[in-house]
C-alpha positions in Angstrom: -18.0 1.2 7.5 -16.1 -1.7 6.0 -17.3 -0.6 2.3 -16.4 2.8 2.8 -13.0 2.3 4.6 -11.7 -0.3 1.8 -13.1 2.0 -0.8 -10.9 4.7 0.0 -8.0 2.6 1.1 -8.2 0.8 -2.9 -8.3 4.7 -4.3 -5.1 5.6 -2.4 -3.3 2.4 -3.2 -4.3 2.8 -6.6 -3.2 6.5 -7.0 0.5 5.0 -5.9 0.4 2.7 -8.3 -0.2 5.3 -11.0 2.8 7.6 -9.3 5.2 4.8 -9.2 4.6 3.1 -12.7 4.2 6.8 -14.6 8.0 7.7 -12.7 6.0 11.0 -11.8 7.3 11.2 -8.1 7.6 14.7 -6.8 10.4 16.0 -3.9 8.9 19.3 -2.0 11.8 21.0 -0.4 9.1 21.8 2.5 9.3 17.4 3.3 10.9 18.1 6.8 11.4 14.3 8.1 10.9 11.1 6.1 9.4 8.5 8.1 10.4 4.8 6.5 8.4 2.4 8.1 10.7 -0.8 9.1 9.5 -4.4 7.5 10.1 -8.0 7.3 13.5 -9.1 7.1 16.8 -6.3 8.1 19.1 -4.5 6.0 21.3 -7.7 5.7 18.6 -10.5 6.2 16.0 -11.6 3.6 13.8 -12.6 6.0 12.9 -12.9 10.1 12.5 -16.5 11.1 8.8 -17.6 10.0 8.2 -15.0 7.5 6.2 -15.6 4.5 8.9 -15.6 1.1 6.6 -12.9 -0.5 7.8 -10.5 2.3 11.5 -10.5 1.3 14.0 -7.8 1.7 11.3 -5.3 2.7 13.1 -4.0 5.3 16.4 -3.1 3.1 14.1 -2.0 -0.2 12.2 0.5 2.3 15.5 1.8 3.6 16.9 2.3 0.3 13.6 4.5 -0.8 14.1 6.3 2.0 17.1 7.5 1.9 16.7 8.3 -1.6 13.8 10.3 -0.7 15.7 12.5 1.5 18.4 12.7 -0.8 16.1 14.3 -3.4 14.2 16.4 -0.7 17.5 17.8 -0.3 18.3 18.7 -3.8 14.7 20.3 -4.2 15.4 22.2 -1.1 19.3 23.3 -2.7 17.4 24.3 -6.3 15.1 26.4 -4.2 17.2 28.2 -2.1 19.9 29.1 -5.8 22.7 27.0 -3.6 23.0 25.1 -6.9 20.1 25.5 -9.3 21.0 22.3 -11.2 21.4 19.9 -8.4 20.2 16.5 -8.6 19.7 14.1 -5.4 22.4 11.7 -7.2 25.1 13.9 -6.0 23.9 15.1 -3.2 26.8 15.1 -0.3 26.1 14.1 3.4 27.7 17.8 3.7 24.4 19.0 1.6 21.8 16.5 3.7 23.3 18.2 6.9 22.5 21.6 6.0 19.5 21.2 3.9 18.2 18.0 4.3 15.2 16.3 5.9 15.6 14.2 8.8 15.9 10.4 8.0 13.2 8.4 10.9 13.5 4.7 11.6 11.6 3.0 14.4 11.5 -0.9 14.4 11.9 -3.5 16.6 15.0 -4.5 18.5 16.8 -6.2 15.7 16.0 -3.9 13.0 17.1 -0.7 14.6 20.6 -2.9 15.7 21.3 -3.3 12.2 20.3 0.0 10.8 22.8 1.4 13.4 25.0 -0.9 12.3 24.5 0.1 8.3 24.6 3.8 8.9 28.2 3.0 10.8 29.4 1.9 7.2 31.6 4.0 5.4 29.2 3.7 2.3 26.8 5.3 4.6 25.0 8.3 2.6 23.3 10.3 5.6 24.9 12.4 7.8 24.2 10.8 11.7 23.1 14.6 12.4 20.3 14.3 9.9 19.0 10.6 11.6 16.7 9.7 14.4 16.5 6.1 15.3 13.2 5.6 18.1 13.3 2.9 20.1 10.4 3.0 22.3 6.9 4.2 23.0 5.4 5.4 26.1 2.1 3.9 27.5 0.2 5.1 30.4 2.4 3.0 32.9 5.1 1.8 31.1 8.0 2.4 28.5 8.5 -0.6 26.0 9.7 -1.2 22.6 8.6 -1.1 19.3 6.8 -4.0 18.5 4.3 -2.9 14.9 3.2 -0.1 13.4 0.4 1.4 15.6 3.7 1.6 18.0 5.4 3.3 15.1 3.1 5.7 14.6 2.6 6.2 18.5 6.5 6.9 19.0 6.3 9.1 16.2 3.7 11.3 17.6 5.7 11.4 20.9 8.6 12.9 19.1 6.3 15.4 17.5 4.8 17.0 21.1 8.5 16.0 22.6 9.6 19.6 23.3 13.9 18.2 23.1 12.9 16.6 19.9 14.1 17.6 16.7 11.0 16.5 15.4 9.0 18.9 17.8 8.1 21.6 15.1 7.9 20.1 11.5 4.9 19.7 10.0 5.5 17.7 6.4 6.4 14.1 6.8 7.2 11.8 4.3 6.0 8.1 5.0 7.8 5.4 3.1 6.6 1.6 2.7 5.6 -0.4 0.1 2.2 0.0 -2.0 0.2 -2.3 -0.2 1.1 -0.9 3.5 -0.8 2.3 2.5 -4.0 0.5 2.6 -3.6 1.1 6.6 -1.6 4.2 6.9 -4.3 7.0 5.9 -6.1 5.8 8.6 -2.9 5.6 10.7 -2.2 9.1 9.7 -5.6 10.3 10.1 -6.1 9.3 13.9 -2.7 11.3 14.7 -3.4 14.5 12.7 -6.6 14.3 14.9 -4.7 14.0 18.1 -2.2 16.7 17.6 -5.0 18.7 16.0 -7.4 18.5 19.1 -4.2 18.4 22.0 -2.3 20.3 20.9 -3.3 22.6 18.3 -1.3 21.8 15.9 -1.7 20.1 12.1 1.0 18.0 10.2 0.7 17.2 6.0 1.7 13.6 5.3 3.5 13.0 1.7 3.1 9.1 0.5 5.9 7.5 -1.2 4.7 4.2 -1.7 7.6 1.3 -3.0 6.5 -1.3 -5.7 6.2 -5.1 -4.3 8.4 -7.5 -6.0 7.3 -9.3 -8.7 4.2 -12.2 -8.1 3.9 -10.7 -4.5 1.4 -7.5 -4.5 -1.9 -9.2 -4.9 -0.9 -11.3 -1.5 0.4 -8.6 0.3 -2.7 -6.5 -0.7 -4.9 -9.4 0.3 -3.0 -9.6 4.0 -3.7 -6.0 4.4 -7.0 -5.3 3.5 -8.0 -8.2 6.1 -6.8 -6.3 9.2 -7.8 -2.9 7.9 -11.7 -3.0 9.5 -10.8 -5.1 12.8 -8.0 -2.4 13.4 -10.7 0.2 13.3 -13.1 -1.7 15.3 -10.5 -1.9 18.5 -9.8 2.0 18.1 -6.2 1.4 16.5 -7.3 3.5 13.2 -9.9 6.7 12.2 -12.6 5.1 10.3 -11.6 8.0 7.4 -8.3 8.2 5.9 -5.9 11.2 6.0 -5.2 13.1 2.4 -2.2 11.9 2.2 -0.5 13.7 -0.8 0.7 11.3 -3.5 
């Protein structure tokens, strides 16, 4: 198992290196939400207390990306529909995000979802707060709590998707955002819940990867940090065993 699963983890991490350092990202106007995964540090804060230097401005750089993301999704979905046949996600409008945009998905902990509530109250906001979905918590058998990591990311997520007052309950394309090295876990992530609404509900959802580049000197230790926890995760039920096509 461990082979196999860090086989197929190194292909996918190595097909988002060839995306991001070729600039050949693609937009699909069918991307319904873009899911940016939260990370160490906030919007305005390098860094949480007692995190490593290598993990700096994660956070803001994933926010950035995936904002940008939906601003491009939008102008894909404006050339496609003739609205304007030349538009580019640069000057995409919150007016245009609102009307043709994917929805923008942030769920972190405590003090990252403060601040991002905070940024997107900024004036030099580019989303429209109809287009944004900030989650706060996840539902376990006997309790409500918040979001303390990813496997709580990705469970809140899924909650949204088979919440039937969610305005996530019917889309099908996701976008996930986070950097390179982070998609060592999320096929398998991704996997688990395609299963799960697959086998509950009857339903199947197509995850896009938009992986970010790591700063300079800090991918090989990032990588490193992930591969660690990828067969242990397994092995305790939090991921499949096989990845998800993710489509890169």
């Amino acid at each position: 198992m461990k082979e196999n699963m860090e086989a197929a983890a190194t292909n996918v991490v190595n097909q988002l290196w060839e995306v991001a350092l070729a600039h050949e990202r693609i937009y699909p106007s069918e991307i319904q939400a873009v899911l940016v995964f939260s990370g160490p540090g906030t919007y305005y804060d390098k860094l949480k207390p007692n995190q490593a230097e290598y993990m700096r401005w994660m956070d803001r750089d994933r926010i950035r990306a995936g904002v940008a993301v939906v601003r491009e999704v939008t102008a894909s979905n404006m050339r496609d529909l003739e609205i304007d046949p030349n538009k580019k996600g640069y000057y995409v409008s919150k007016e245009d995000v609102e009307w043709f945009g994917p929805f923008f998905v942030y769920n972190g902990i405590p003090i990252e979802n403060k601040v991002i509530r905070e940024v997107l109250r900024s004036e030099k906001c580019k989303l429209p707060q109809e287009k944004v979905l900030i989650i706060d918590e996840v539902r376990e058998t006997d309790k409500i709590h918040a979001i303390r990591h990813t496997g709580d990311q990705y469970s809140s997520f899924y909650q949204e998707l088979i919440n039937p007052s969610s305005p996530l309950n019917s889309i099908e394309n996701v976008a996930l955002v986070a950097h390179i090295p982070d998609f060592i876990r999320h096929p398998f992530y991704a996997k688990l819940y395609q299963e799960r609404l697959r086998s509950e509900h009857g339903r199947n959802i197509n995850f896009w990867a938009y992986g970010l580049k790591s700063r300079p000197g800090t991918e090989l230790i990032h990588t490193n940090e992930e591969i660690k926890r990828l067969v242990p995760y397994a092995q305790k039920g939090d991921l499949s065993t096989t990845p998800a096509e993710l489509i890169i």
